[in-house]
N, C-alpha and C positions, 0 to 999 in steps of 0.2 A: 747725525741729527743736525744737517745744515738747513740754515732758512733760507727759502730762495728768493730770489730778487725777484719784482714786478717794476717791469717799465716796460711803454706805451703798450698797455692790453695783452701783456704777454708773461708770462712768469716762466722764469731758469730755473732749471731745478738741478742738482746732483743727489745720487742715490748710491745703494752700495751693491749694484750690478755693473759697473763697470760703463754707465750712459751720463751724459748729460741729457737734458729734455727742456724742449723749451715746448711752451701750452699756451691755446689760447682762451683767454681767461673769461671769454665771454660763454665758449660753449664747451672749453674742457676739453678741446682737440688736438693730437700731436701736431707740431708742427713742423719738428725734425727732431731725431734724439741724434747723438755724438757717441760713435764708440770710441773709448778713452782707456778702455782695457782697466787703469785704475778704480778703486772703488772710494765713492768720497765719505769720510768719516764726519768731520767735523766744520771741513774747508765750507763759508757760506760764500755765492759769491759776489764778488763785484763789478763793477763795472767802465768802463773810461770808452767814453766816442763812440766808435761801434763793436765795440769788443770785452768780453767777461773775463773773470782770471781765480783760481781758486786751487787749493793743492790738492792732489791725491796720493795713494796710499798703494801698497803691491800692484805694479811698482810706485816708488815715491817720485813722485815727479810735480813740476807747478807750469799749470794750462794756462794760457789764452787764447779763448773761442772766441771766432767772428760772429755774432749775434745774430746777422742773418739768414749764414749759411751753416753753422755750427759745426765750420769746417774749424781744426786746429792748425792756428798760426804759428805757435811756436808753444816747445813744452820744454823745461828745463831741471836740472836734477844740480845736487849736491853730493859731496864724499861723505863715506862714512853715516849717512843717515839712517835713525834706528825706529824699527816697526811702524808706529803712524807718527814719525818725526816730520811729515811734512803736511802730512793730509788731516792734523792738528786743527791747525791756524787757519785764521779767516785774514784774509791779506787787509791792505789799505792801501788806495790809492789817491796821488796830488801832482800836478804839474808835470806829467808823463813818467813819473817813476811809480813803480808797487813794490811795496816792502811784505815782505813775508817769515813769520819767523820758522826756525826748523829745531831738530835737536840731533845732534851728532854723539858719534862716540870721544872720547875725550882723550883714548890711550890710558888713562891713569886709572888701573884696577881698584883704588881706592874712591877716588871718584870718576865714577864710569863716563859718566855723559856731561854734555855743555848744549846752551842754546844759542843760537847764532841765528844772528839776523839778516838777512838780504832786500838788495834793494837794486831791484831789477827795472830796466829801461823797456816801458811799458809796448815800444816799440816792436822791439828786436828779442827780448829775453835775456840778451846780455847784463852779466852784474856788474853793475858800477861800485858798490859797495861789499863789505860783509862788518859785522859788528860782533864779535865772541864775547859772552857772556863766561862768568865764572863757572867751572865746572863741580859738580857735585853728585846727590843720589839723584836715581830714577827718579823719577814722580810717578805715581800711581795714577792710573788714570791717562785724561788729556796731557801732553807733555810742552805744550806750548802753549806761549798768551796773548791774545789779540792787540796787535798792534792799532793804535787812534794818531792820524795826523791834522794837525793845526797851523795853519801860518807859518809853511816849510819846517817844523821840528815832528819829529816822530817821538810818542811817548808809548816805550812799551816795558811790560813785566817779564822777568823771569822766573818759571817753577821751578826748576832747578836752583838757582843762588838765592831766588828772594828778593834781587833787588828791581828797583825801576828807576829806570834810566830815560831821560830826556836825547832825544841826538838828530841832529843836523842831516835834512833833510837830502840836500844835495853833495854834503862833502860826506859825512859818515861822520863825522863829531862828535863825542861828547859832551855836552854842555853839562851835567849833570846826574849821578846818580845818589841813590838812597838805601839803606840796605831797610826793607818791611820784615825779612827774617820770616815769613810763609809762604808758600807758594801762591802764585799770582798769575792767574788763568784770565782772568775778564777784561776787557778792554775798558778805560777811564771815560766819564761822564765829564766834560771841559763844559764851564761857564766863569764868564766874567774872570780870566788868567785861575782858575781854581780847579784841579781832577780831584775828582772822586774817584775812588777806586777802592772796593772790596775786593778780600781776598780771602785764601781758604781760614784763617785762624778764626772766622768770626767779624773782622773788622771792616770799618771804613777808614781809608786815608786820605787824610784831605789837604794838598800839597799848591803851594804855592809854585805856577809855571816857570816865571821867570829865573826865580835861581835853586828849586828843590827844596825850598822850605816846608818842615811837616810844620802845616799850622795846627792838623789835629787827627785824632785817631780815638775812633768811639766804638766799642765794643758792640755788637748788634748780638752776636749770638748766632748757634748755626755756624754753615761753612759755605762760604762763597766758590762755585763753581766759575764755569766759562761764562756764563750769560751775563751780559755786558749792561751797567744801566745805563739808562738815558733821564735826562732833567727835559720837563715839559714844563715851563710857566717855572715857577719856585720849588718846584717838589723837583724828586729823584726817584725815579721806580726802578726797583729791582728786585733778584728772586734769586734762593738759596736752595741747595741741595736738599735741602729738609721738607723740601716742596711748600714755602711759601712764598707770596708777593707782597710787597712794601712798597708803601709810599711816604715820602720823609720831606721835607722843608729843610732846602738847603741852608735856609741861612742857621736851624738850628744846629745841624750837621759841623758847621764852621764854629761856630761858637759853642757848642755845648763842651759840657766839662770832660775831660777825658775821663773814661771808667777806671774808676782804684784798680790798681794791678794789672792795667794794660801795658802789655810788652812786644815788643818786637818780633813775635810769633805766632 
């Protein structure tokens, strides 16, 4: 269920036959499709210059197609990656790196798996970084969480550990982690140094950029999925498993009282 990109009159599409397809938006017409052999699950994709990037899944592997020929420049894989550990995640892309997260096996029969994050030189596919997450259970479901970059820091969650982590774009640094204690699929809503981030327990967390301060955490209710919100003007829209869509006023969000018996799960 990836969303595809529209840019100049043309929209990217991945599917689960194993194509990319790029359409033209005016009259609905192929205008190349990409065999890619992979099948895309979850990967939406993105974009940099003249070239898309998005994971796939049997096999696991992470593409970048040249946008006008939708020939494949370069595709790149990881060790150890399990079922759709790769074709998950909707990457993000800044100053010629894309970060993309994956989920591996862990070795440790007790806790099977770990997610790790790369961060691949948008060029070449070569990794400049990797980022291991604590290791723990499966997650059910999607197994990874959309990475959001802002002014060279990458802020991304883990379903597997729970937490979310702030980290330096270019070196692979942590500046920061938080442990949320539920699994954390969707990508953070940034305004004014503040993420919003929902997550599967129900909640929103609402976290101060600069040094990982939870300023707050408000019960909604429901279970937050992959779908990422966005803030338009003062409000925050987003939508839950349960099949609904909200619209919320951030500054309430920041200040509202935290809900009695909200915890870290």
């Amino acid at each position: 269920m990836p969303t595809p990109l529209y840019d100049n009159n043309a929209l990217y599409a991945g599917a689960g036959d194993g194509y990319i397809y790029k359409l033209n938006t005016e009259n609905g017409k192929l205008i190349w499709k990409s065999d890619i052999i992979s099948f895309v699950s979850m990967s939406s994709p993105v974009k940099s210059n003249d070239s898309i990037f998005f994971g796939g899944t049997n096999p696991n592997f992470f593409y970048s197609i040249d946008m006008k020929t939708g020939k494949i420049n370069w595709k790149t894989t990881y060790p150890g990656i399990i079922s759709t550990g790769m074709g998950d995640c909707t990457p993000a892309y800044e100053a010629g790196i894309v970060v993309q997260e994956i989920t591996i096996k862990s070795g440790d029969a007790s806790k099977p798996v770990a997610n790790v994050l790369l961060a691949l030189d948008a060029k070449s596919g070569n990794v400049i970084w990797t980022k291991r997450f604590a290791k723990g259970q499966i997650p059910p479901a999607m197994k990874t969480a959309t990475p959001v970059i802002s002014d060279g820091v990458v802020y991304e969650g883990s379903p597997v550990s729970g937490d979310y982590s702030a980290i330096d774009l270019k070196s692979g640094k942590e500046l920061w982690s938080i442990h949320l204690g539920s699994q954390i699929r969707a990508g953070a809503a940034i305004q004014n140094g503040i993420a919003y981030i929902p997550y599967s327990s129900g909640n929103i967390a609402v976290i101060r950029i600069k040094d990982g301060k939870l300023l707050n955490k408000i019960h909604i209710g429901g279970t937050f999925g992959p779908s990422s919100p966005v803030i338009i003007g003062g409000t925050l829209y987003t939508s839950n498993i349960f099949g609904w869509v909200m619209a919320m006023p951030v500054s309430k969000l920041l200040h509202h009282p935290k809900s009695p018996g909200t915890t870290n799960d």
